[in-house]
C-alpha positions in Angstrom: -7.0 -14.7 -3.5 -9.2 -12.3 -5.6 -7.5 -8.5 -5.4 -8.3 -5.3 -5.7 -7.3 -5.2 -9.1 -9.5 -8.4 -9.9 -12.0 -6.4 -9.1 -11.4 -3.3 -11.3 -10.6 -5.7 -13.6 -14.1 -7.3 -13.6 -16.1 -4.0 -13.3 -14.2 -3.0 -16.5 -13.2 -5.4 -18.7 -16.7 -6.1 -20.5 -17.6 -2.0 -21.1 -14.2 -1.6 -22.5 -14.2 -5.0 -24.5 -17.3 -3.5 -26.4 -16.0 -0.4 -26.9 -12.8 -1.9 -28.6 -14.9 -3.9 -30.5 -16.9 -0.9 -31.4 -14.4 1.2 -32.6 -12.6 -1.8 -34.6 -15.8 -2.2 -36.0 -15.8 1.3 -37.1 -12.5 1.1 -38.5 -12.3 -1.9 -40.5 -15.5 -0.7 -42.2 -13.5 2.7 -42.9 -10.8 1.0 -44.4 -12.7 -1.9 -46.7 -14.8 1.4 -48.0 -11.7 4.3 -48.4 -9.1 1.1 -50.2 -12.2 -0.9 -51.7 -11.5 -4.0 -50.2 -13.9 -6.7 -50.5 -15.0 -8.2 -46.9 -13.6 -11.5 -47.2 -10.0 -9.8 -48.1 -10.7 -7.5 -45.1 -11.8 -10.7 -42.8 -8.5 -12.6 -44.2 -6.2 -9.3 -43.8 -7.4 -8.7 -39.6 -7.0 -12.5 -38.9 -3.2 -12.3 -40.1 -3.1 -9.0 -38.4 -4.5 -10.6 -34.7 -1.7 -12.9 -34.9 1.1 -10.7 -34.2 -0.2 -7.5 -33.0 0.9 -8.3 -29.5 4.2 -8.5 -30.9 3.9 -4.9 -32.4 2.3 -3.3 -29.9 3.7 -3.0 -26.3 1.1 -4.9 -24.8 2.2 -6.2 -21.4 0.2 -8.7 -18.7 1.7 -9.1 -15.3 0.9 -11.5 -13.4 0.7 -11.4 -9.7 2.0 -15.1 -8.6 1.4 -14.4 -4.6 
């Protein structure tokens, strides 16, 4: 049964996806520039980051079972 929320969810999701990506984007480039960190370093430092920042950050997904 699709919800309400399903269909927030799909109206959002891909505007807000693109902004995150955006300002990620922004701020990787930042930081390889301000520290001088060559892009494969940078590239090699976000994947290890990816991995646990659902740990670190209070990220939460509930999921209706009805």
């Amino acid at each position: 049964m699709i919800t309400e929320q399903d269909i927030i969810f799909d109206n959002l999701y891909e505007d807000i996806a693109e902004q995150l990506d955006a300002i990620l984007d922004e701020v990787i480039g930042d930081i390889q520039h301000d520290e001088g960190i060559h892009h494969d370093v940078m590239m090699r430092i976000l994947e290890t980051w990816s991995l646990g920042v659902s740990v670190r950050l209070p990220l939460t997904v509930i999921k209706d079972n009805k």
